[in-house]
C-alpha positions in Angstrom: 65.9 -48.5 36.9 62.5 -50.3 37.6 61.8 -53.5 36.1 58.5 -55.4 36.4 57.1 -59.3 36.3 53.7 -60.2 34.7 52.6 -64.2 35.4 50.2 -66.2 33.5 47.9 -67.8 35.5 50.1 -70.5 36.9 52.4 -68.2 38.1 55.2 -68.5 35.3 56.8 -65.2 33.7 55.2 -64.3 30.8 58.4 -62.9 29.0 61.1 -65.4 28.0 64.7 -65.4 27.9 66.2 -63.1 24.1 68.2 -61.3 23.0 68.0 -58.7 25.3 67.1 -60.6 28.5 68.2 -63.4 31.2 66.9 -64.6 33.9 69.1 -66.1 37.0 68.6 -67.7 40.5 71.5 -65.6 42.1 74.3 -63.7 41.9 77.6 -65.7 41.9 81.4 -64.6 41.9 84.3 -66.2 40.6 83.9 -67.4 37.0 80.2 -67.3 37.1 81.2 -63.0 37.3 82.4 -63.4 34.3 80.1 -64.9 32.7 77.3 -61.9 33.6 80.0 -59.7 32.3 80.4 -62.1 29.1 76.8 -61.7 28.8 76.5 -57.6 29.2 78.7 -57.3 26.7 77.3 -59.6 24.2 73.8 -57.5 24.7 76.1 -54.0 24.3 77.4 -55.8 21.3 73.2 -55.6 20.2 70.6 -53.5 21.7 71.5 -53.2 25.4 69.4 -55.7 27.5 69.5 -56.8 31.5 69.8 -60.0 33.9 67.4 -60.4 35.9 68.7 -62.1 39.3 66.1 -63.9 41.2 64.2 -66.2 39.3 64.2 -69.7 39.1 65.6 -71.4 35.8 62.9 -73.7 34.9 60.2 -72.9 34.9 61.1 -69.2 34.9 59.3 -68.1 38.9 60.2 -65.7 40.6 60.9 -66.6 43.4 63.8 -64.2 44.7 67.1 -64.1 45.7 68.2 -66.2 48.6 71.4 -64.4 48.9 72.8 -60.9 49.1 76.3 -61.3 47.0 74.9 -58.7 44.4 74.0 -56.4 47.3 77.8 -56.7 49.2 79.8 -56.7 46.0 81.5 -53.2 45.4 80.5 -52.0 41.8 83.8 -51.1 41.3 85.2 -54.6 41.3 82.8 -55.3 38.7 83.6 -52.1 36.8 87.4 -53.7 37.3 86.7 -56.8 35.7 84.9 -55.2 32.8 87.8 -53.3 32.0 90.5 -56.1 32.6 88.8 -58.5 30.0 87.5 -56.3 27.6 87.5 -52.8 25.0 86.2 -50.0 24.8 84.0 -50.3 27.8 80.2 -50.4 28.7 77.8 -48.3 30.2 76.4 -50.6 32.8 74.0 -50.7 35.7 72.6 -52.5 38.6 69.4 -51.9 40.4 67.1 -53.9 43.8 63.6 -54.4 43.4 61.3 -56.1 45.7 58.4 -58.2 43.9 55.5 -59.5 46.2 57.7 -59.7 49.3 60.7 -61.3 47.5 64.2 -59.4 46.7 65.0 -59.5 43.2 68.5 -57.9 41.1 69.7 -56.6 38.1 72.2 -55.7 35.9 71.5 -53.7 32.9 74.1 -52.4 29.5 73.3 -49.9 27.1 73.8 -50.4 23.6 77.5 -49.7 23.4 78.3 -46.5 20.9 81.1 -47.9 19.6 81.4 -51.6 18.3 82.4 -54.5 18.2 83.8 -54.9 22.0 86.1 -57.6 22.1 87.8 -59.8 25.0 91.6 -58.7 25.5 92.3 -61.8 27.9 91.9 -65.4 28.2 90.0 -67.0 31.0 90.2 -71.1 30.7 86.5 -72.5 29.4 84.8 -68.7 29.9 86.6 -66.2 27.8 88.6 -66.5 24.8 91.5 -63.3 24.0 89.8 -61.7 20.5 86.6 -63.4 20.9 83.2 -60.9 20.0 80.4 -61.9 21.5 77.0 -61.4 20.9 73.5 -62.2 22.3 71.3 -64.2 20.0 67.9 -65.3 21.5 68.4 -66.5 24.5 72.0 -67.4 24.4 75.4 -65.4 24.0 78.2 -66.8 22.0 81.1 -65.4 20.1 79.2 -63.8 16.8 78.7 -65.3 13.3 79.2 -63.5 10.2 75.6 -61.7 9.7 75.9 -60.3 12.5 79.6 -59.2 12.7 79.3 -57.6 8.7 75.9 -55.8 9.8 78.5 -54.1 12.7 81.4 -53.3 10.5 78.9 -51.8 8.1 77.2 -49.7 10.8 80.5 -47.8 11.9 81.9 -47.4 8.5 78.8 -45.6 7.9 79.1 -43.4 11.3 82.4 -42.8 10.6 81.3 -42.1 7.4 78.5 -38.9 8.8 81.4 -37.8 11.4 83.7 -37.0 8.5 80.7 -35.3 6.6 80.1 -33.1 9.6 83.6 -32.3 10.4 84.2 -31.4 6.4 80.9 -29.4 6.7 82.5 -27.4 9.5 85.6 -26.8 7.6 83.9 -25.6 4.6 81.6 -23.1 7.1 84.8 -21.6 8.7 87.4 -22.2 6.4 90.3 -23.9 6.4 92.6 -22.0 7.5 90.4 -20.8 10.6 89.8 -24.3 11.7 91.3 -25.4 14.9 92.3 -29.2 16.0 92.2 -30.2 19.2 94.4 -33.5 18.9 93.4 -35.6 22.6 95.7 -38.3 21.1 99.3 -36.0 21.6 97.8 -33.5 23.3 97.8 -30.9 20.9 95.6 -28.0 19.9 96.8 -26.8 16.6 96.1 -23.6 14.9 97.6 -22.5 12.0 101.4 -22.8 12.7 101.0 -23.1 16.7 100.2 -25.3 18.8 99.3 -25.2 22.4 100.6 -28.7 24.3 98.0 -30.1 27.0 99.2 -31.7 29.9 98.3 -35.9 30.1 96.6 -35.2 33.5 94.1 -32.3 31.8 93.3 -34.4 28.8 92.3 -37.2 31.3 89.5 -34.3 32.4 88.2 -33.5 28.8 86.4 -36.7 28.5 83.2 -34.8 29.5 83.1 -32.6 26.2 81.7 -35.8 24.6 78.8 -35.4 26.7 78.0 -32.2 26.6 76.7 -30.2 23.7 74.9 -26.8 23.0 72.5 -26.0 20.6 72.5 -22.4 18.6 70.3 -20.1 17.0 70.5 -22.5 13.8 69.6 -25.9 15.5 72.8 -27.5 14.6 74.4 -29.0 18.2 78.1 -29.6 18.8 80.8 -30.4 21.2 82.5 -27.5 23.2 85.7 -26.6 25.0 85.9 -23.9 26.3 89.5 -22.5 27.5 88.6 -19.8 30.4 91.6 -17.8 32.2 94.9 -19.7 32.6 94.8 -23.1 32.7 97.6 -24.8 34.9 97.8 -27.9 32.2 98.6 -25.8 29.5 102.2 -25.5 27.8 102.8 -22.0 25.9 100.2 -20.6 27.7 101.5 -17.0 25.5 100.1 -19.0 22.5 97.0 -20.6 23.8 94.5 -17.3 23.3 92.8 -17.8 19.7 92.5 -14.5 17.8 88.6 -13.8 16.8 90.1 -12.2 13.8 91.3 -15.4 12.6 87.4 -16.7 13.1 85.8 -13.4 11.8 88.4 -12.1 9.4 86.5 -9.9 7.0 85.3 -6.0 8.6 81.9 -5.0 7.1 83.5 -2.9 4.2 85.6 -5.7 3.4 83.3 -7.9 2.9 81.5 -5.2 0.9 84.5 -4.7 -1.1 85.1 -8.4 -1.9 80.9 -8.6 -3.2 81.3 -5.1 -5.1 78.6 -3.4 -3.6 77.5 -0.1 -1.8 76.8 0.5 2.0 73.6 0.8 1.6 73.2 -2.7 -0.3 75.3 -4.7 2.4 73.7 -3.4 5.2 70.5 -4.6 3.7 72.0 -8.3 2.8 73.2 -8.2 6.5 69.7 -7.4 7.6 67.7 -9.8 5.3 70.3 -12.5 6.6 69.5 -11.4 9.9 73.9 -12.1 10.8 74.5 -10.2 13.4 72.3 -13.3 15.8 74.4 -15.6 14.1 77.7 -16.2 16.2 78.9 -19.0 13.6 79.0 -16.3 11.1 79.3 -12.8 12.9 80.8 -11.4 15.8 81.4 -8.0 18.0 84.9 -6.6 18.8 85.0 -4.2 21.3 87.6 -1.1 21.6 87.6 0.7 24.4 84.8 1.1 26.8 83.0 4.1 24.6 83.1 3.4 20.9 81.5 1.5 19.1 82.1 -2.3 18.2 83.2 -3.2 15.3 81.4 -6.1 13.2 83.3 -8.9 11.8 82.1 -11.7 9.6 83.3 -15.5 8.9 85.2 -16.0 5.3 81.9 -18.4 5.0 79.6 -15.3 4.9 81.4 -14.4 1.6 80.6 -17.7 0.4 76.7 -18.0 1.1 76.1 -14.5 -0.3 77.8 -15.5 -3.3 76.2 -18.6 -3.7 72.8 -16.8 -3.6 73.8 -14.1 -5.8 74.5 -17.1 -8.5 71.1 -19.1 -7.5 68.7 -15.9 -8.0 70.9 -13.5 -9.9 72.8 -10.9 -8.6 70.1 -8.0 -9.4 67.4 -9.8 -8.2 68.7 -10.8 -4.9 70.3 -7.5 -4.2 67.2 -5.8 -5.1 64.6 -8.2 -3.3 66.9 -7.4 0.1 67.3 -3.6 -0.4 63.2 -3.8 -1.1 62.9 -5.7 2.6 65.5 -3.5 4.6 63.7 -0.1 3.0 60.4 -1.7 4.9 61.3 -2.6 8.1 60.6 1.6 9.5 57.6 1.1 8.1 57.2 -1.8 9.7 58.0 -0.7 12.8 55.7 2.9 12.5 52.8 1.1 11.9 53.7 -1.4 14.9 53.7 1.4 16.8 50.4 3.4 15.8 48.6 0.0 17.1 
């Protein structure tokens, strides 16, 4: 990560010390490592922010470092010390830069996702066991009111848009088709089985909260996918989900259940273009030569329905059939051109 200086004209940094940003002569160990790690935090605890190694206190020159502690020390000892003294963690950085000839260090945190981070452990006249801090302008100290209720409020209200998402989901799917993958015990639960995961997989599915995949409807989410057999899985005969538990409901069923003709679903089906919609549709094979056979989420039932009652049941059935009955046409006169 690059990071640059602009002087004034007598050769002072323009940018002062706040809330994201210090400035230091060198890179020390011992207590003064704690006290960078103090500070790293207190910035997570706000908008993210670095240290800038390097510079001389005051006035604020750069002048560079005049030792190479922050190139020798092993990242992991830092990472060490992070974790010894305080939870959940930071995502933290260091970086070298070289400003007109001189050697110059950092130390960069990201805004931390999940607040407050709080010290765990004493450390005599640096670090106090349940202390927050928090980096005001210029200066980190263990947080004041304001600052700690704007916090608390912030993650009730994630927690708040995670629980709207996840009951979202398990109105889309249904209830009794949603799965739980429990990383506390080690459990994925469906319906009245569960498949146990073993402590040293779970300790590998900390990537899923990474990586995400978008679908046909724009809506992103987090993914595990289970592939062959997995050596961390107990009651491995359980583990495979049935899609029919996903896609319960056969074409005519779900004609059946909405009372209307062939003719009528298929041109519902077509007007909701379902079959490119994995959430809500999906193809089970039989056999290599026939054909599949299409099944459909319990929540197809529901958005049709819905529909029918916000446009009347005529209307909508007839405004689809009218669509579906165009699309040879459609297609004819695509062709003639």
């Amino acid at each position: 990560m690059a990071f640059t200086f602009e002087l004034d004209s007598r050769g002072y940094l323009k940018k002062r010390e706040s809330f994201n940003l210090e400035y230091k002569q060198n890179f020390q160990l011992g207590d003064n490592l704690l006290k960078y790690i103090k500070t790293l935090v207190g910035m997570a605890n706000n908008k993210g922010g670095q240290i800038i190694f390097g510079v001389q206190n005051s006035p604020h020159i750069p002048t560079g470092m005049t030792n190479m502690k922050l190139h020798e020390i092993d990242p992991k000892e830092i990472d060490s010390r992070i974790r010894e003294y305080f939870a959940p963690g930071i995502k933290w950085n260091v970086a070298f830069q070289d400003f007109q000839g001189k050697p110059f260090g950092m130390l960069s945190v990201e805004e931390a996702s999940i607040k407050p981070i709080v010290c765990k452990k004493n450390k005599l006249e640096v670090l106090r066991e349940g202390a927050i801090y928090y980096r005001y302008r210029g200066e980190t100290k263990e947080i004041e009111y304001p600052e700690l209720n704007r916090i608390l409020e912030d993650e009730r209200e994630k927690e708040r848009i995670l629980w709207m998402k996840h009951i979202e989901r398990i109105s889309m799917v249904g209830p009794r088709n949603v799965h739980i993958l429990d990383r506390y015990n080690g459990e994925i639960s469906y319906g009245d089985k569960k498949v146990l995961l073993d402590k040293s997989l779970l300790d590998q599915l900390t990537f899923i909260r990474e990586g995400h995949f978008t679908e046909k409807e724009g809506e992103g989410c987090p993914t595990l996918k289970l592939v062959g057999t997995i050596e961390g899985l107990i009651d491995v005969d359980n583990a495979a989900i049935d899609p029919n538990a996903m896609y319960p409901l056969t074409t005519k069923e779900l004609q059946v259940k909405l009372g209307l003709n062939s003719y009528e679903m298929q041109a519902i089906i077509f007007c909701l273009d379902l079959k490119n919609k994995p959430k809500r549709h999906t193809e089970i094979k039989q056999g290599t030569k026939s054909n599949p056979i299409h099944k459909y989420s319990n929540s197809v039932f529901d958005v049709i329905q819905k529909l029918m009652e916000q446009r009347g049941r005529d209307s909508y059935i007839q405004e689809c059939v009218h669509k579906y009955k165009k699309r040879p046409v459609e297609k004819k006169i695509k062709k003639r051109r």
